[in-house]
N, C-alpha and C positions, 0 to 999 in steps of 0.2 A: 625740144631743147636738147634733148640727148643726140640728134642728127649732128645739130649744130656743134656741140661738144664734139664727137667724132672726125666729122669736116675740120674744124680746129684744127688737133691732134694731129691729122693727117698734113691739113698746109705747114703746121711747125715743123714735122718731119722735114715738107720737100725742103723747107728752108734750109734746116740744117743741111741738107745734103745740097742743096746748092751752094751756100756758104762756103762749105767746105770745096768748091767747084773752079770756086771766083779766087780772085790776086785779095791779100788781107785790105786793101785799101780799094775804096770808090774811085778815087781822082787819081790819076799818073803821080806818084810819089818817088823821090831819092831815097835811096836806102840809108840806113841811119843805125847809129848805136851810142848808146850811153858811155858817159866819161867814165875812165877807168877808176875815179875813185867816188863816184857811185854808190851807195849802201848797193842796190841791184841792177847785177848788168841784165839788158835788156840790148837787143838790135832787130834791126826787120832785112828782110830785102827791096829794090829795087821792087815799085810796082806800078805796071803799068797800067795800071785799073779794071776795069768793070767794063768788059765789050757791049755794044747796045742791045744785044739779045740776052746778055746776062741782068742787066741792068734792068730791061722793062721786066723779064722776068722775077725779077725780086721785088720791085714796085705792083707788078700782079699779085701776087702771093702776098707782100704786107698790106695791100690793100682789101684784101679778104680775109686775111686775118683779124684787123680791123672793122669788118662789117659783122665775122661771127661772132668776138669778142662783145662788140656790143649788144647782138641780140642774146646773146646770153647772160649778159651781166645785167640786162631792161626786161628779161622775159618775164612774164608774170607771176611764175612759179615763186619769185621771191617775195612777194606782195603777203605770200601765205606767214611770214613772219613778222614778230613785233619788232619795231624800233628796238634798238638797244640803247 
C-alpha cells in the first residue's frame, strides 16, 4: 500500500505540473470578465483549449490516479479497524 501511496503522490505532482502547462479551460473558450459592479472582479483570457497530447495526457494520469486511489482506499490494511 505504501508503493501505491507514493505512485499517487507522484502522478498528483505530474498533474499539477501539467495543469500548470495547459490553457485554464478544456474546450476553445472567449475570454470573459465580470461586471463591474461585481462584489469580485474576476476575468480569464481567451482559450484555446487543451491540444490532443495534452488532453490524453491528463486523462492518463487521472485515470491512474483513479486506479491507486482506489486500491488504497479497498486495501486490506483498513479491515484491521472497527467500524465507527
Amino acid at each position: 500500500m505504501t508503493d501505491a501511496q507514493d505512485q499517487l503522490r507522484q502522478v498528483r505532482a505530474d498533474l499539477r505540473t501539467l495543469y500548470r502547462r495547459v490553457p485554464w479551460s478544456a474546450e476553445p473558450l472567449d475570454a470573459w470578465e465580470t461586471h463591474e459592479n461585481d462584489w469580485r472582479q474576476a476575468s480569464r483570457p481567451a482559450s484555446p483549449g487543451w491540444d490532443p497530447q495534452g488532453a490524453a495526457e491528463i486523462a492518463r494520469l487521472r485515470k491512474r490516479e483513479f486506479e491507486l486511489a482506489t486500491a488504497i482506499v479497498t486495501h486490506s490494511y483498513w479491515n484491521e479497524f472497527a467500524d465507527a
